[in-house]
C-alpha positions in Angstrom: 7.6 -2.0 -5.8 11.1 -0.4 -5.8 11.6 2.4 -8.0 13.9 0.5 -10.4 11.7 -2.5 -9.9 -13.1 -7.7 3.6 -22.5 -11.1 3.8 -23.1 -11.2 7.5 -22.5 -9.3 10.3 -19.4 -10.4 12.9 -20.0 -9.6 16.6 -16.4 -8.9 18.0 -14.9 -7.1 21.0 -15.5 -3.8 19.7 -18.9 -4.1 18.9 -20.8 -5.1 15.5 -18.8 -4.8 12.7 -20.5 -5.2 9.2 -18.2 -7.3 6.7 -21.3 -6.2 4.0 -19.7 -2.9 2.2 -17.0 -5.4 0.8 -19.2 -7.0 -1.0 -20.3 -4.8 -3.1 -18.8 -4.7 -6.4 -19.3 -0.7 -7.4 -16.3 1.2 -7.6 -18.1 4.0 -9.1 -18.9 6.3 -5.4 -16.1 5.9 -3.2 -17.5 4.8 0.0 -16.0 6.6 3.2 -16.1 3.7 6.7 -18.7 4.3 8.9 -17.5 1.2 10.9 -14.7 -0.5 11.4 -14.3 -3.4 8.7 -12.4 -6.4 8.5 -12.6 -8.6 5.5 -9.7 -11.4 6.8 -12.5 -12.7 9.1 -14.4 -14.1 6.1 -13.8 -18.0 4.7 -12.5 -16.7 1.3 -11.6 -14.0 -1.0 -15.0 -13.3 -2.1 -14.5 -9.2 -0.8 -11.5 -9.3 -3.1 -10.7 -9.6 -7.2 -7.3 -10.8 -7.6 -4.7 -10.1 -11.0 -1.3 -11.8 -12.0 1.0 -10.6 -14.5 0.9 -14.6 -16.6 -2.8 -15.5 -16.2 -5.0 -12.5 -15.3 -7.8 -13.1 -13.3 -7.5 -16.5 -13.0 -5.0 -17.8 -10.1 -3.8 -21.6 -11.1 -1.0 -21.7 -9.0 -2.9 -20.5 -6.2 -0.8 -17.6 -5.7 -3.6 -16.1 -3.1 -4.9 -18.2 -0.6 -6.5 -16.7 2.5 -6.6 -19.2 5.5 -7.2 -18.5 9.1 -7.6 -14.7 8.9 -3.9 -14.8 7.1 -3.5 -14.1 3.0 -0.5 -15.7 1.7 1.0 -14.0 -1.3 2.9 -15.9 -2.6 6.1 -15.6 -5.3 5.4 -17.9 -8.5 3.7 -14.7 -10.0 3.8 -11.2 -9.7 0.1 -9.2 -9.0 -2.2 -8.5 -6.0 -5.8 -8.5 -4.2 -7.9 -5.5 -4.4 -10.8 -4.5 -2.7 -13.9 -4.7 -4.9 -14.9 -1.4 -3.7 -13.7 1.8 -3.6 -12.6 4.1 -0.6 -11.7 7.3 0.6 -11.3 9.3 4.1 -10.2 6.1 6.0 -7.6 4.6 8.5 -6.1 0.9 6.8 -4.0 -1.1 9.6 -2.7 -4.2 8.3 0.6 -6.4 9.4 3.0 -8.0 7.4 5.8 -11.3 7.6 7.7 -12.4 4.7 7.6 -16.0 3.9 10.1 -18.4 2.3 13.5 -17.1 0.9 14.1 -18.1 -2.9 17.6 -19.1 -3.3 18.1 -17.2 -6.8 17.3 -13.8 -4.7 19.8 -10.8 -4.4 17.4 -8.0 -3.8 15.4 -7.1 -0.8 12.1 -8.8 -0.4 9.1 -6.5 -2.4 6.1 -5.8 -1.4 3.3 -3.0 -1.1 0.2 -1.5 -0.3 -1.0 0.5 -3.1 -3.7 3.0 -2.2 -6.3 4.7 -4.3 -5.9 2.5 -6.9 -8.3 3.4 -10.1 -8.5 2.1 -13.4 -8.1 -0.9 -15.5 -6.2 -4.0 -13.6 -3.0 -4.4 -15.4 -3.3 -1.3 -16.9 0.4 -0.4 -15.7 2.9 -2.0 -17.1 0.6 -5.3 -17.2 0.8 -5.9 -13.7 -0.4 -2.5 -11.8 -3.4 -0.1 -11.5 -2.9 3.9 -11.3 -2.2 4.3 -7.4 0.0 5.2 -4.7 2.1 2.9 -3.0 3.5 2.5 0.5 6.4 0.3 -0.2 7.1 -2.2 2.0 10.7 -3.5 1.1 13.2 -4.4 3.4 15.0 -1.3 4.3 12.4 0.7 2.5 9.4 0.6 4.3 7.5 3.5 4.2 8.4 5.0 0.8 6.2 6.6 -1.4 5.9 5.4 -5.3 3.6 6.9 -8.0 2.4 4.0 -10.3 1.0 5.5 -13.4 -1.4 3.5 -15.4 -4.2 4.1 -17.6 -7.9 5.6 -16.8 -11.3 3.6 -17.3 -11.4 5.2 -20.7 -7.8 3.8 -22.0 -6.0 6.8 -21.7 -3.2 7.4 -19.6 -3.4 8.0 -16.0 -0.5 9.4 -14.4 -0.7 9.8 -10.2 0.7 13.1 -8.7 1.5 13.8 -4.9 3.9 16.4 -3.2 5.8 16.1 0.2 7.8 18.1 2.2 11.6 16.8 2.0 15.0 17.2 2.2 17.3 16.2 0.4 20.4 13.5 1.8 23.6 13.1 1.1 23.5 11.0 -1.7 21.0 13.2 -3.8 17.8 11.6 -3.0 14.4 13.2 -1.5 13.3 11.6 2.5 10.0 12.8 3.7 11.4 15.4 6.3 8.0 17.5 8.3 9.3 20.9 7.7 10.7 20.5 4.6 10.5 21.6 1.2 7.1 21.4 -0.6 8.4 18.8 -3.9 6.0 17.8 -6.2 6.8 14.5 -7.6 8.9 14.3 -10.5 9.9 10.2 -11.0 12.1 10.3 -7.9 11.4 7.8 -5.3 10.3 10.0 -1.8 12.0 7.8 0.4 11.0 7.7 4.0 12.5 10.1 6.9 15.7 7.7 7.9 15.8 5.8 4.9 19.7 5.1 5.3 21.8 6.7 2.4 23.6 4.7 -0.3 21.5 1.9 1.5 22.4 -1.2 -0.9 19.1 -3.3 -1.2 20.6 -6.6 -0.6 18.5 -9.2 0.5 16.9 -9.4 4.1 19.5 -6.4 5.2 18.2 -3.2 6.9 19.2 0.2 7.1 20.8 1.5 10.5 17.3 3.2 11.6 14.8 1.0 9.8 11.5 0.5 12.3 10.4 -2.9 10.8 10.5 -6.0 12.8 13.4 -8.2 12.1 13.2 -10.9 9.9 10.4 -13.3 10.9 8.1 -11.3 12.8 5.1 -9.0 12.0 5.4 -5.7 10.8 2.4 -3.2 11.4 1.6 -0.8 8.6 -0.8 1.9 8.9 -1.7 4.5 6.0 -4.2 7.7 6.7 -5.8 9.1 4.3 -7.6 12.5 4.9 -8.9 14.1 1.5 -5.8 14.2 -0.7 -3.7 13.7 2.2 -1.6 10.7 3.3 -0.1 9.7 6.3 2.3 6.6 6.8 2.7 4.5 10.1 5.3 2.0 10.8 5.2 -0.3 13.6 3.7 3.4 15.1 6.3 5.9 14.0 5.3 8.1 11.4 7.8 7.6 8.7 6.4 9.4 5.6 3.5 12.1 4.2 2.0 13.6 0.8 -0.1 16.0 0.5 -2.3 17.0 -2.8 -2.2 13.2 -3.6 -4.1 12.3 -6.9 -6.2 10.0 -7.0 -7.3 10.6 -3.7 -9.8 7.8 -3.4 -9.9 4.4 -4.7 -9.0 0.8 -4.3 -6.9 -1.1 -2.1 -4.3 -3.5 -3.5 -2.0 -5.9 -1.5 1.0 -6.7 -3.9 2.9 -10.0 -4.7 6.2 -9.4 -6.3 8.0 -12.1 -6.4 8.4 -12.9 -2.8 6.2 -14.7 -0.8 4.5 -12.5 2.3 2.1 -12.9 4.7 -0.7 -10.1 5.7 -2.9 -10.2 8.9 -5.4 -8.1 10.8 -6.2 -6.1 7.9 -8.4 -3.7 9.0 -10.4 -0.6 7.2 -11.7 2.3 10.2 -13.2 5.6 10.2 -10.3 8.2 10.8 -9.7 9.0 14.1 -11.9 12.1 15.8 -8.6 14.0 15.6 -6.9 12.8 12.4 -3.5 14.6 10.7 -4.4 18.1 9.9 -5.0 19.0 6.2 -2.2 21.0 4.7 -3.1 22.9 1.9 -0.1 23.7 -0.3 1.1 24.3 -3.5 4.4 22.4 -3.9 7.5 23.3 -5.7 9.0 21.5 -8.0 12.7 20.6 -6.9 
């Protein structure tokens, strides 16, 4: 979303791999992967609750269909899938293709993965949950959005995370390693090359973007250690946060208004080495 706008067990190469933990419907005790899961190998969305902006729960226009180990979102509504269950400490690998072009679009194609997602569905805006979201528009891919909702007890719900940045040319934070601590304050921390003054124009990149062009798969992979987050495109790290709040949750796969594919979505145990913790106090800019 731009700032202004997985009950049997699979045998596979790797080994067993038990589809059963997305089945379960508690969100209460996030649960950290012990194995590596994959809930596109199942028939259906039964490891998934879905939301739409128009009709809630319900899905008449078939908005999500899962088919062939592929989830089509598509663009008559705007919503998502989330997992029924909760996570936390876990390595999420999934891959990406937009799908038809509308011909009333001007703006990039939107899409997200929005991690740690707690509370109500809907409860932001009418279409969100409270979570943080690796933002997967054209030219964009790899920013960090804070999508502040409401709590299981109504009340507001506001998510927090800091990164170290820098700050471009044109007066807008990029995830930079050895940057400045910067908690965030409503400005979009755009990821490290995110091209400056970039004009998000439809299916146009920015002069260092690292997604695939247009009709191919993108891979996205997000790490979250703790309060920690760590963002992978197509392999290059392209963004971090640190002291993220909520730092457990749900995962959501977003429709916005422009049909995308996912594939090979995959939940793992971080690796035996994962991103080091960084334990810091950030600064407000």
């Amino acid at each position: 979303m731009i700032a202004r706008r997985v009950r049997t067990l699979a045998l596979v190469s790797f080994g067993f791999v038990s589809l059963t933990l997305f089945n379960c419907v508690s969100a209460d005790e996030p649960r950290t992967p012990s194995e590596v899961l994959r809930p596109f190998d199942q028939k259906d969305l039964g490891s998934f609750s879905t939301w739409l902006k128009k009709t809630g729960r319900e899905d008449p226009e078939h908005v999500f269909r899962l088919e062939n180990g592929v989830l089509r979102c598509g663009d008559e509504d705007m919503g998502y899938v989330a997992t029924r269950e909760a996570f936390k400490d876990f390595h999420l690998s999934v891959e990406y293709r937009w799908g038809r072009k509308n011909p009333n679009d001007k703006y990039v194609r939107n899409s997200g993965v929005l991690l740690h997602g707690v509370g109500p569905d809907g409860s932001a805006n009418g279409v969100w949950m409270t979570s943080i979201e690796c933002q997967l528009a054209q030219g964009c891919e790899g920013d960090l959005i804070l999508i502040n909702g409401k709590g299981a007890d109504g009340k507001p719900y506001p998510a927090t995370i800091t990164s170290t940045t820098r700050v471009a040319e044109d007066g807008k934070t990029r995830w930079q390693k050895d940057g400045k601590p910067t908690i965030y304050s409503g400005k979009q921390f755009w990821w490290s090359k995110h091209q400056p003054h970039f004009k998000e124009l439809i299916d146009t990149r920015g002069q260092n973007d690292v997604a695939s062009p247009l009709g191919e798969w993108t891979k996205v992979e997000c790490l979250c250690q703790g309060s920690r987050i760590t963002i992978k495109i197509n392999g290059e790290i392209v963004n971090e946060c640190f002291d993220a709040n909520p730092g457990a949750g749900k995962i959501l796969l977003q429709s916005e208004g422009h049909e995308v594919f996912f594939r090979n979505l995959e939940l793992r145990p971080l690796p035996a080495n994962p991103v080091p913790s960084q334990e810091s106090k950030g600064k407000n800019q």
